[in-house]
LOTORBA-472226 format. One record per residue (C-alpha): residue in three letters; z, y, x. Coordinates in nm, 4 decimals, padded with zeros to 6 digits, m for minus. Last residue first. Layout:
N
+------+----------+----------+----------+
! resn !        Z !        Y !        X !
+------+----------+----------+----------+
!  ala !        Z !        Y !        X !
...
+------+----------+----------+----------+
This chain:
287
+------+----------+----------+----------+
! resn !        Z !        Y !        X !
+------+----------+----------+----------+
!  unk !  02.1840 ! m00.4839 !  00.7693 !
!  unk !  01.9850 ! m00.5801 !  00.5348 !
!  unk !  01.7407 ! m00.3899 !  00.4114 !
!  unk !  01.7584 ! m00.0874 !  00.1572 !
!  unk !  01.4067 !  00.1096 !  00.1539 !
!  unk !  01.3674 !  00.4520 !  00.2145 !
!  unk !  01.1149 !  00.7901 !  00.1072 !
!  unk !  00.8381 !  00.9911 !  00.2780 !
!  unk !  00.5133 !  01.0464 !  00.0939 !
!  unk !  00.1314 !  01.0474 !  00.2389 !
!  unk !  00.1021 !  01.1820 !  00.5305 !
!  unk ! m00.2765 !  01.2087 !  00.6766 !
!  unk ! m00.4511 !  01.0904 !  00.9768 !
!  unk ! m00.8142 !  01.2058 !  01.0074 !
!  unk ! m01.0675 !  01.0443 !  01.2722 !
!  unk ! m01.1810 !  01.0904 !  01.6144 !
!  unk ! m01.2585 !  00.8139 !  01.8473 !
!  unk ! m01.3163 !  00.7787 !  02.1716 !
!  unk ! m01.4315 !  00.4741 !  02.3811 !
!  unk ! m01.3500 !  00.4824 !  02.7533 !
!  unk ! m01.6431 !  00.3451 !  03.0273 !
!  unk ! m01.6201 ! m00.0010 !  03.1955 !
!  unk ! m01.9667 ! m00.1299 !  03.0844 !
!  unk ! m02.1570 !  00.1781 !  03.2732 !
!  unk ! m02.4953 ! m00.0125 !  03.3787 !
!  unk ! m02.5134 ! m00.2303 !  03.0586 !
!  unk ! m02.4044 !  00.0504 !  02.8508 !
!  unk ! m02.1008 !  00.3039 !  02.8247 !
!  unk ! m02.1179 !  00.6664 !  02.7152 !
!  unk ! m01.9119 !  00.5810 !  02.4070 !
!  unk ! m01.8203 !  00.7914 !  02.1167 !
!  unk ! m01.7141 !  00.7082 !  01.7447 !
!  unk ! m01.6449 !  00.9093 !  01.4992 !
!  unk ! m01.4602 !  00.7952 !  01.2098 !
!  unk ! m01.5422 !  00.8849 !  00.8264 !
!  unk ! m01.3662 !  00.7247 !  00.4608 !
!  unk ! m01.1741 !  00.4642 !  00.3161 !
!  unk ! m01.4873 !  00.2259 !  00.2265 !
!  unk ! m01.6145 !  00.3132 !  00.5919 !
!  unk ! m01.8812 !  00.5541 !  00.6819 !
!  unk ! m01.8635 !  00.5020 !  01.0853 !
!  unk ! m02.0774 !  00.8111 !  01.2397 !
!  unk ! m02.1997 !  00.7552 !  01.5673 !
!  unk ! m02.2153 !  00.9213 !  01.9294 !
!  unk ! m02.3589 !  00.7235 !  02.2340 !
!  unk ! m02.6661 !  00.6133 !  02.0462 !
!  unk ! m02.7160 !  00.3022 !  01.8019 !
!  unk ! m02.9501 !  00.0150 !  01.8417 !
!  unk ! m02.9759 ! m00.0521 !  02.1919 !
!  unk ! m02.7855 ! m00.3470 !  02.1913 !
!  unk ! m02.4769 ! m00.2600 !  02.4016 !
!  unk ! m02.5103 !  00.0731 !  02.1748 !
!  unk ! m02.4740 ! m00.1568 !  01.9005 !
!  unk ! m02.2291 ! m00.3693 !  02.0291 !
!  unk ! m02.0321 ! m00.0956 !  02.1352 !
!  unk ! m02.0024 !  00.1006 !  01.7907 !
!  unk ! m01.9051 ! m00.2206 !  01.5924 !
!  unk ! m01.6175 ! m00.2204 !  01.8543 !
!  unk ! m01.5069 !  00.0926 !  01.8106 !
!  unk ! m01.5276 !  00.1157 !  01.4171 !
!  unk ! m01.3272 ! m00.2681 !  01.4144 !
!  unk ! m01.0479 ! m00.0645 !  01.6326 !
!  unk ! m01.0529 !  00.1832 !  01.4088 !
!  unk ! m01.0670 ! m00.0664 !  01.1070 !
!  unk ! m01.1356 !  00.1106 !  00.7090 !
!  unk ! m01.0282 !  00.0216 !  00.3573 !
!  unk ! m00.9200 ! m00.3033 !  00.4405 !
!  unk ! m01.0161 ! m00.6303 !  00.4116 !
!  unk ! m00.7395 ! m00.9381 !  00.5107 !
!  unk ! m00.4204 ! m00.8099 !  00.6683 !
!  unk ! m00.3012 ! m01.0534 !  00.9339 !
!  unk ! m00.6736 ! m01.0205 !  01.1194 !
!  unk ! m00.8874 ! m00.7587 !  00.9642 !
!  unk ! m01.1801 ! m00.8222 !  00.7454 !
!  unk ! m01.4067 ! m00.5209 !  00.8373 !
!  unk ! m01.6358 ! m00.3592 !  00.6462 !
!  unk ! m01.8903 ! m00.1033 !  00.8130 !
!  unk ! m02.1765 !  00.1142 !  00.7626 !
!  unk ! m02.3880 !  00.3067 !  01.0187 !
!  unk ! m02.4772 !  00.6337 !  01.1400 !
!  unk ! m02.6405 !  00.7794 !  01.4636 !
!  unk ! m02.9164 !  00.5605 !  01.5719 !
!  unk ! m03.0190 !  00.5100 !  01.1710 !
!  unk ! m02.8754 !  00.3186 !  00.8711 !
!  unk ! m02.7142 !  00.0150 !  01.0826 !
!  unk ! m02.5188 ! m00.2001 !  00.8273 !
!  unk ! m02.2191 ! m00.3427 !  01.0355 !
!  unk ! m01.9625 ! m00.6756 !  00.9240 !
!  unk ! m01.6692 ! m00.6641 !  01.1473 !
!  unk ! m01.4419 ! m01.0024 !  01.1734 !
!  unk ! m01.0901 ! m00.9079 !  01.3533 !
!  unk ! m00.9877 ! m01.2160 !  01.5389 !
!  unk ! m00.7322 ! m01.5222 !  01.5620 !
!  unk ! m00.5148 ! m01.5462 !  01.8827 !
!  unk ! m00.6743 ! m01.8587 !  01.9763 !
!  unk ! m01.0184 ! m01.7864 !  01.8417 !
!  unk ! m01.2832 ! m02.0649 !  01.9054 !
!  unk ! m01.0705 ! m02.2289 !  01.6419 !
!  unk ! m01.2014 ! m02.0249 !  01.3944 !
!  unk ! m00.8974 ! m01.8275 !  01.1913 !
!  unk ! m01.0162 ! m01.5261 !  01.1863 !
!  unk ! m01.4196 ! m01.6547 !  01.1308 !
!  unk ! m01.3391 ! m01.8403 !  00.8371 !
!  unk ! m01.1160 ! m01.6039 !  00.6786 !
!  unk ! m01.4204 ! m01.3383 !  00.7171 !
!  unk ! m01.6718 ! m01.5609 !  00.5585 !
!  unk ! m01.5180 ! m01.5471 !  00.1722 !
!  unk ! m01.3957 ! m01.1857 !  00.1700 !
!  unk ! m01.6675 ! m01.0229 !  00.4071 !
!  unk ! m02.0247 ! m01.1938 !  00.2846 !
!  unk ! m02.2523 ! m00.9292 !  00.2877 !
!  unk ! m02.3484 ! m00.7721 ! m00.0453 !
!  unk ! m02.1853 ! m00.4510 ! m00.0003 !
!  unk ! m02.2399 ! m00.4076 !  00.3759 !
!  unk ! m02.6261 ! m00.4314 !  00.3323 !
!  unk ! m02.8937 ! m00.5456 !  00.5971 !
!  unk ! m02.6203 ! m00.7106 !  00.8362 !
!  unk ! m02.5280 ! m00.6670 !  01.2037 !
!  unk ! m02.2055 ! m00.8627 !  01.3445 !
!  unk ! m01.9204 ! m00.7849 !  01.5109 !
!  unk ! m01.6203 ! m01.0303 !  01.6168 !
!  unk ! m01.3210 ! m00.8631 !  01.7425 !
!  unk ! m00.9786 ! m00.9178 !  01.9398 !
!  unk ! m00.7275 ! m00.6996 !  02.0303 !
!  unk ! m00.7420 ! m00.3547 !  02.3086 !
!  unk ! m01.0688 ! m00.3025 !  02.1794 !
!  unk ! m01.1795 ! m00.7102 !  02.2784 !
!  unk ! m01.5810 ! m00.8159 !  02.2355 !
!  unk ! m01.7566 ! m01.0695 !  02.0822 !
!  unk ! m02.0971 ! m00.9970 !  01.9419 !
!  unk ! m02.1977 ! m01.1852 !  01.6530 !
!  unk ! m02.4949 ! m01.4595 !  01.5514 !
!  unk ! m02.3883 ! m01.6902 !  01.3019 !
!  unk ! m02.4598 ! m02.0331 !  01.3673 !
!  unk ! m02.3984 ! m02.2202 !  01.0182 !
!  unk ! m02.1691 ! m02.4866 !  00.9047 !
!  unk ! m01.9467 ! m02.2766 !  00.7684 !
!  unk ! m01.8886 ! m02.0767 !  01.0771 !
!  unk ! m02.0723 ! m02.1906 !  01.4413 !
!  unk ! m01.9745 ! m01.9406 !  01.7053 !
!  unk ! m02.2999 ! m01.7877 !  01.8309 !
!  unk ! m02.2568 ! m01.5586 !  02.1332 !
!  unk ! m02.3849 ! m01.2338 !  02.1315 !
!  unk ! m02.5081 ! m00.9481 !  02.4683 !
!  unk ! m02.6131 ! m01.2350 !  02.6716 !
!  unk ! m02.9612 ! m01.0778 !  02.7054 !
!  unk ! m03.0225 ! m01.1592 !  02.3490 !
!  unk ! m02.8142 ! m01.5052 !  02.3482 !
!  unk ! m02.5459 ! m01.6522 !  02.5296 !
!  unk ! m02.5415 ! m02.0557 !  02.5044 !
!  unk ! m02.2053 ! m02.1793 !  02.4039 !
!  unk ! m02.0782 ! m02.4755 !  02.5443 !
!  unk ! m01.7408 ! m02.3052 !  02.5928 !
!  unk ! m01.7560 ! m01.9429 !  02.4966 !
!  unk ! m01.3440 ! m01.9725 !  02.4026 !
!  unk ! m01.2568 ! m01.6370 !  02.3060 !
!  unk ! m00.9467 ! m01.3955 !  02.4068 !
!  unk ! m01.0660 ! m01.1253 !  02.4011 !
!  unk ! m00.9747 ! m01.1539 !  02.7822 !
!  unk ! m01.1082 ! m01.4664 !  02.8262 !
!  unk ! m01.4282 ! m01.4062 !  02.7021 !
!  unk ! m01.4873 ! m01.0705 !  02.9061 !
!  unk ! m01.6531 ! m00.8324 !  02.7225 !
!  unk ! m01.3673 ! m00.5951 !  02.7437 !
!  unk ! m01.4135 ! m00.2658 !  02.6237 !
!  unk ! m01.3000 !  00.0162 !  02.7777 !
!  unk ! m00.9773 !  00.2359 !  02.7132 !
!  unk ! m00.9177 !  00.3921 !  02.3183 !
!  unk ! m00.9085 !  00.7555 !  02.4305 !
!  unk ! m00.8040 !  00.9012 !  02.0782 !
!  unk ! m00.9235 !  01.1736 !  01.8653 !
!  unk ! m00.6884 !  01.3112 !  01.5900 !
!  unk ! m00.8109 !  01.5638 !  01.3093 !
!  unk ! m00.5817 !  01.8656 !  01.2058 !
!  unk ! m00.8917 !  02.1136 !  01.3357 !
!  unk ! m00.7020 !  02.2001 !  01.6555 !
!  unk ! m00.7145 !  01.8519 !  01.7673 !
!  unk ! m00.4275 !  01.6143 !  01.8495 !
!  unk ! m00.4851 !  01.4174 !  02.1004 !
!  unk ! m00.4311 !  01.0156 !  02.1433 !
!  unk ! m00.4158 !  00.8726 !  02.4773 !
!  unk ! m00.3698 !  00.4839 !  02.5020 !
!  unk ! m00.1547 !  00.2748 !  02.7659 !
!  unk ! m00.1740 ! m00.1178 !  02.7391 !
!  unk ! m00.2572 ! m00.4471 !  02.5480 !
!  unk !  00.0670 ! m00.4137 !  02.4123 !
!  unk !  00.0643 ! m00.0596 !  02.3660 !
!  unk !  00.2272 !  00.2186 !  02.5498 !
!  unk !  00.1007 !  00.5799 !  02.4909 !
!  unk !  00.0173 !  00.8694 !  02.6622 !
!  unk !  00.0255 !  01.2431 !  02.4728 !
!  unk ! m00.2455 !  01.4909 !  02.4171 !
!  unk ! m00.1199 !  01.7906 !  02.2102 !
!  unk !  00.2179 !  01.7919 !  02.3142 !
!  unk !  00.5034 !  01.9383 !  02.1363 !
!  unk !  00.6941 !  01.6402 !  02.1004 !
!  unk !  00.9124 !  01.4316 !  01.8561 !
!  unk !  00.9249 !  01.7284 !  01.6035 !
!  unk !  00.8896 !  01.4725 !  01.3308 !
!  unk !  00.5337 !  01.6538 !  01.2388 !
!  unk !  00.3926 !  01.5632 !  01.5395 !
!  unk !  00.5554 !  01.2449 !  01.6393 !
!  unk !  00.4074 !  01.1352 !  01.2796 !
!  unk !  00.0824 !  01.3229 !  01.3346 !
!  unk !  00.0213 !  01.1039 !  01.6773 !
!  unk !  00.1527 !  00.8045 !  01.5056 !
!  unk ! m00.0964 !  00.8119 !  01.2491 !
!  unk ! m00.3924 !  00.8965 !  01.4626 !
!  unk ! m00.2716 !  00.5748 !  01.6501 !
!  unk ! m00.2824 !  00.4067 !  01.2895 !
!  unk ! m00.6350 !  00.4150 !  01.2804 !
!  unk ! m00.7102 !  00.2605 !  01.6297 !
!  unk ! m00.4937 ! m00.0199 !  01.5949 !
!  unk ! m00.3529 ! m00.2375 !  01.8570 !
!  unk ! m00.1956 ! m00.5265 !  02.0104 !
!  unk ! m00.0567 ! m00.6955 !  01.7671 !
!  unk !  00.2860 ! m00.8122 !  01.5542 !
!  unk !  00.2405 ! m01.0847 !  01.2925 !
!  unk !  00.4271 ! m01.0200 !  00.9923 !
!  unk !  00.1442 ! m01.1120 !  00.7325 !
!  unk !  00.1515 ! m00.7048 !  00.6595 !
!  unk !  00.0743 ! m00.6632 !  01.0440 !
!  unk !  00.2858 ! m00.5518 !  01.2791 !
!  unk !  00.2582 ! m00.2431 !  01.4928 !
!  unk !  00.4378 ! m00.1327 !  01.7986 !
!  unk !  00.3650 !  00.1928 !  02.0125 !
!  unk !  00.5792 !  00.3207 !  02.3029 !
!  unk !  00.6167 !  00.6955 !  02.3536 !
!  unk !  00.5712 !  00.9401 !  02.6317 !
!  unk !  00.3757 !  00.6790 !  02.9005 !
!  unk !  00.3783 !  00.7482 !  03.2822 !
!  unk !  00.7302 !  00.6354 !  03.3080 !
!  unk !  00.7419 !  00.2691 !  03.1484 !
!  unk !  01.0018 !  00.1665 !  02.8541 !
!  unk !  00.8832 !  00.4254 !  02.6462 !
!  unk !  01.1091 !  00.5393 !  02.3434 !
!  unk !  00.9831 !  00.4125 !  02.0075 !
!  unk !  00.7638 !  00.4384 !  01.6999 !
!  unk !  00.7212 !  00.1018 !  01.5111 !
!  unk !  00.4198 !  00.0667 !  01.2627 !
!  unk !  00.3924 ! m00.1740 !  00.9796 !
!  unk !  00.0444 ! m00.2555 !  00.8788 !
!  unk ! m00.1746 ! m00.3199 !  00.6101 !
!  unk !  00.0762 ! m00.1239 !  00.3457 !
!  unk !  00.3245 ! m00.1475 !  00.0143 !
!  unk !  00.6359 ! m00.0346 ! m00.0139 !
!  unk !  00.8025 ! m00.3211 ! m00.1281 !
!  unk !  00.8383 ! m00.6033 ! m00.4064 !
!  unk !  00.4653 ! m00.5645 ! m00.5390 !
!  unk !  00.2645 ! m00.3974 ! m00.2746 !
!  unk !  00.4175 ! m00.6194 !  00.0326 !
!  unk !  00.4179 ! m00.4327 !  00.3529 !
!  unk !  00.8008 ! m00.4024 !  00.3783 !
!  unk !  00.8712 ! m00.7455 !  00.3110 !
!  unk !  00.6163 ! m00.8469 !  00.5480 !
!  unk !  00.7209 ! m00.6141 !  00.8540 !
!  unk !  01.1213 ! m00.7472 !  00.7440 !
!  unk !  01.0321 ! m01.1023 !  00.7596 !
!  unk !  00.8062 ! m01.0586 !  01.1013 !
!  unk !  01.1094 ! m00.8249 !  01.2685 !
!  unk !  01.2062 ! m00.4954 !  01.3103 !
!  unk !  01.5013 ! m00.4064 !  01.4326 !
!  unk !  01.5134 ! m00.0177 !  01.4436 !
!  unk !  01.7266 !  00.1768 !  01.6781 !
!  unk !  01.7945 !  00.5451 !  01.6083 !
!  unk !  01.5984 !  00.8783 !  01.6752 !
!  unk !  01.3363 !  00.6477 !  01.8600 !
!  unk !  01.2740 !  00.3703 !  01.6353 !
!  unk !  01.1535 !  00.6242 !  01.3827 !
!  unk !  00.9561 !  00.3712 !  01.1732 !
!  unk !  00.5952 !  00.4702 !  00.9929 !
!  unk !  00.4214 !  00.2458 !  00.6902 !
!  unk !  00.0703 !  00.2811 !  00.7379 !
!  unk ! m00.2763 !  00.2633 !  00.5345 !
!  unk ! m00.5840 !  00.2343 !  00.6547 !
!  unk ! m00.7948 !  00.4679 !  00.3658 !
!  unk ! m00.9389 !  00.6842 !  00.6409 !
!  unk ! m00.5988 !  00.6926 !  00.8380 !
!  unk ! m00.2636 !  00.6508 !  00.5989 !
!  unk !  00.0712 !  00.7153 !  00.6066 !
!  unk !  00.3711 !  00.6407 !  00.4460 !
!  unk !  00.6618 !  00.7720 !  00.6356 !
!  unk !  01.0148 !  00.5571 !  00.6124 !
!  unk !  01.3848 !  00.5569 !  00.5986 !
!  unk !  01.5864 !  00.2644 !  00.6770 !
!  unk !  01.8717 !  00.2100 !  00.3943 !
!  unk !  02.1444 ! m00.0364 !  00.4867 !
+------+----------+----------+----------+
């Protein structure tokens, strides 16, 4: 059976697109992996699965697995994505649209400039809600990080949940810090049940930074929405960084906004950000 696809990709994040609501798709972990291998098949960090809503205050429902086959909550990058897809699909006319996710209802928009901006929700700080096990930990700088011990070492991170798990912490250089051989480690700590997203953040001034972020299920990519959001919050949570930043990641530009702070934790972040097609095509699976 051929299943026809969109390859997409959001600041270098790059997407295979499913149709799941002009005809059923059955996607599962063996299929997501065979599709988002670069050798045997079309090649991406994550698989995403565009379907009918199964709640009535949402137009679409959003799945995504990741190119180890895992399916997750969410991903900023490739919500741009699916906002262009249902675009240019004829899928809706709507500029703004509602969205289900696992961890719950997003609303991308679709600006006038071809760029997509997305209401990501509110952090959650929460430990078990990222989920994170703070047990024994001592909070540190105004209980703002917690220390999970990696390699033998205390690193100091924030810990915070966009909708799926993160782990942010501030470096002097992106380039040299230590992304490929550290980020495994803190993925798959123990601390972690669900594994995490590891964010490594250069702060250049109050309104621009640099990031790297090893992503759960799909190892380093060229750029993390999610990972953008949450290096964002800690820094504003910090007082490094205003409300409105500039993410340079290795795939390209997000900006992030939130208006949030001690006083104002439960505030949305935004985040604006290309998405871009690039080829359509299929792939024979079995039926």
């Amino acid at each position: 059976m051929m299943l026809k696809f969109t390859k997409m990709q959001g600041a270098g994040n790059d997407f295979v697109v499913l149709d799941g609501v002009s005809r059923s798709v059955e996607l599962t972990p063996p299929l997501a992996r065979r599709i988002a291998d670069r050798h045997f098949g079309v090649g991406c960090d994550q698989v995403l699965l565009v379907e009918k809503s199964r709640r009535n205050d949402a137009d679409f429902r959003y799945r995504i697995w990741n190119a180890d086959g895992g399916e997750v909550e969410q991903c900023g990058n490739g919500a741009r994505c699916f906002v262009r897809f249902v675009h240019d699909k004829g899928l809706t006319r709507k500029s703004e649209i509602r969205v289900e996710t696992l961890s719950g209802i997003i609303a991308p928009r679709l600006e006038a400039d071809g760029q997509v901006s997305v209401d990501m929700g509110a952090p959650q700080f929460d430990p078990e809600r990222v989920p994170f096990d703070a047990s024994g930990l001592m909070p540190v700088e105004s209980g703002m990080r917690l220390p999970p011990e990696v390699t033998g070492r205390v690193v100091p991170v924030a810990v915070l949940s966009m909708g799926n798990p993160h782990v942010v912490q501030t470096v002097a250089d992106t380039e040299s810090a230590p992304v490929a051989s550290e980020g495994p480690l803190i993925e798959r700590h123990p601390r972690f049940p669900k594994r995490t997203n590891a964010g490594y953040m250069q702060v250049l001034d109050r309104s621009n930074v640099r990031l790297r972020v090893w992503e759960r299920g799909a190892g380093e990519t060229l750029s993390c929405g999610t990972g953008a959001c949450a290096a964002v919050v800690a820094g504003v949570r910090e007082g490094l960084l205003d409300r409105t930043v500039q993410v340079a990641t290795r795939g390209g530009q997000l900006t992030i906004s939130w208006a949030g702070g001690e006083n104002d934790p439960n505030r949305s972040v935004w985040m604006t950000g290309p998405a871009v097609t690039v080829f359509e095509g299929e792939i024979e699976i079995e039926s």
